[in-house]
MARKENU-52211 format. One record per residue (C-alpha): residue number from 1; residue in three letters; x, y, z. Coordinates in pm, 1 decimal. Layout:
REC  num  residuo        xx        yy        zz
REC  NUM      ala         X         Y         Z
...
//
This chain:
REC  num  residuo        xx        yy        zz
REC    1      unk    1149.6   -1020.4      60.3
REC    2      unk     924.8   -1170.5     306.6
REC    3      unk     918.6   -1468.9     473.1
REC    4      unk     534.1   -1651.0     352.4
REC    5      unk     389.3   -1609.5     709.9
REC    6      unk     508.0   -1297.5     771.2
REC    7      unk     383.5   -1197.5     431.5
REC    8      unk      44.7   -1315.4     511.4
REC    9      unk     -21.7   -1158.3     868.3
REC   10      unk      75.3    -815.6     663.0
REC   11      unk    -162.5    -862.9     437.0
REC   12      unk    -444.8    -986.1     629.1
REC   13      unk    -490.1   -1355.5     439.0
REC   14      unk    -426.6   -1635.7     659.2
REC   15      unk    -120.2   -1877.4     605.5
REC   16      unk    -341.2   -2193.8     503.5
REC   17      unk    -508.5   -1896.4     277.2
REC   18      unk    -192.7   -1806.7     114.5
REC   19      unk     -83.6   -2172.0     108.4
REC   20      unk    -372.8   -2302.3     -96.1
REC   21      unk    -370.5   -2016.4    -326.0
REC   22      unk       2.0   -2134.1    -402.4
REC   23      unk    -104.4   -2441.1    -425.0
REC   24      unk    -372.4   -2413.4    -727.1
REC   25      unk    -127.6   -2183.8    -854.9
REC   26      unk    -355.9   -1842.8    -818.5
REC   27      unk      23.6   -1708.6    -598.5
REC   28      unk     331.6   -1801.9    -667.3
REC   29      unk     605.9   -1744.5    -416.6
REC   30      unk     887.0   -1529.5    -528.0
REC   31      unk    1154.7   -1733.2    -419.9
REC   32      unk    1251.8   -2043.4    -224.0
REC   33      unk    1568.6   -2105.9       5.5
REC   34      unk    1695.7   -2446.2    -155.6
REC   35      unk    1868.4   -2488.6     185.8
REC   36      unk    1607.8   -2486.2     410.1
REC   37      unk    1279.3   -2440.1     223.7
REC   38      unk    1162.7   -2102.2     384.9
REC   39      unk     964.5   -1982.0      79.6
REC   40      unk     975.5   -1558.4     -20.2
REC   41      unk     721.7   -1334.8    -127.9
REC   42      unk     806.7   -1005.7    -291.6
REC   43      unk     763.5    -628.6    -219.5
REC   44      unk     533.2    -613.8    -532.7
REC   45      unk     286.3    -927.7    -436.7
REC   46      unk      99.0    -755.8    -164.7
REC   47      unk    -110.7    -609.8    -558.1
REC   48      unk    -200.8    -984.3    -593.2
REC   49      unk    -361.9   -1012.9    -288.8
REC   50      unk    -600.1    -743.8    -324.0
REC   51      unk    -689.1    -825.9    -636.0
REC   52      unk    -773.2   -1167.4    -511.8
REC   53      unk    -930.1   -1014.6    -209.7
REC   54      unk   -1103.8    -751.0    -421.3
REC   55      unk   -1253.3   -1021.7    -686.4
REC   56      unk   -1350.5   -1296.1    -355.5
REC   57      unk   -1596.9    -984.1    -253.9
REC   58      unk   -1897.7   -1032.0    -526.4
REC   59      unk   -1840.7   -1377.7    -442.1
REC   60      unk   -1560.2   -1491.1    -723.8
REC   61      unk   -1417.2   -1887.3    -602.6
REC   62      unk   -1053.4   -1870.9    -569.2
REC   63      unk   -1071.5   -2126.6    -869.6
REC   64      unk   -1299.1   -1871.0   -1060.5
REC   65      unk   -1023.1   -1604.6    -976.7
REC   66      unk    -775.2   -1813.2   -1095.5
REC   67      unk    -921.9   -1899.1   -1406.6
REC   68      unk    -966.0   -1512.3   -1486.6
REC   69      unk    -624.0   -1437.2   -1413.6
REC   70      unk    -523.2   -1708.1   -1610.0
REC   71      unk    -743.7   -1554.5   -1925.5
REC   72      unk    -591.1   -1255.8   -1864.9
REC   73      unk    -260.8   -1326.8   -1880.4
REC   74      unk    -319.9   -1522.0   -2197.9
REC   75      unk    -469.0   -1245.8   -2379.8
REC   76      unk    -144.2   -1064.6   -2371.4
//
């Protein structure tokens, strides 16, 4: 597990990046310390964010890449 910022400087997305993407719900944080709030992203997430990266090239919102992901998930 990672710690969000830490997380984020790996990956090359900013923190206020990887904080509004949590907060439209596009990444979701893996886990969060109910002791001291430090939220936790996962080994496997670094996949999300070039995907989100990938589809933000041709010029995809984050709310259009949301929306896609969202289809996508709902298709099954």
């Amino acid at each position: 597990m990672y710690k969000i910022g830490e997380f984020a400087a790996s990956n090359n997305i900013t923190f206020r990046a990887l904080q509004h993407c949590e907060e439209i719900g596009l990444l979701k944080t893996a886990e969060t310390d109910r002791y001291i709030g430090y939220r936790y992203c996962s080994e496997e997430q670094p996949l999300d964010i070039r995907i989100i990266n990938l589809l933000k090239e041709p010029g995809f919102s984050l709310s259009d890449i949301s929306d896609l992901i969202t289809n996508q998930s709902s298709l099954g």
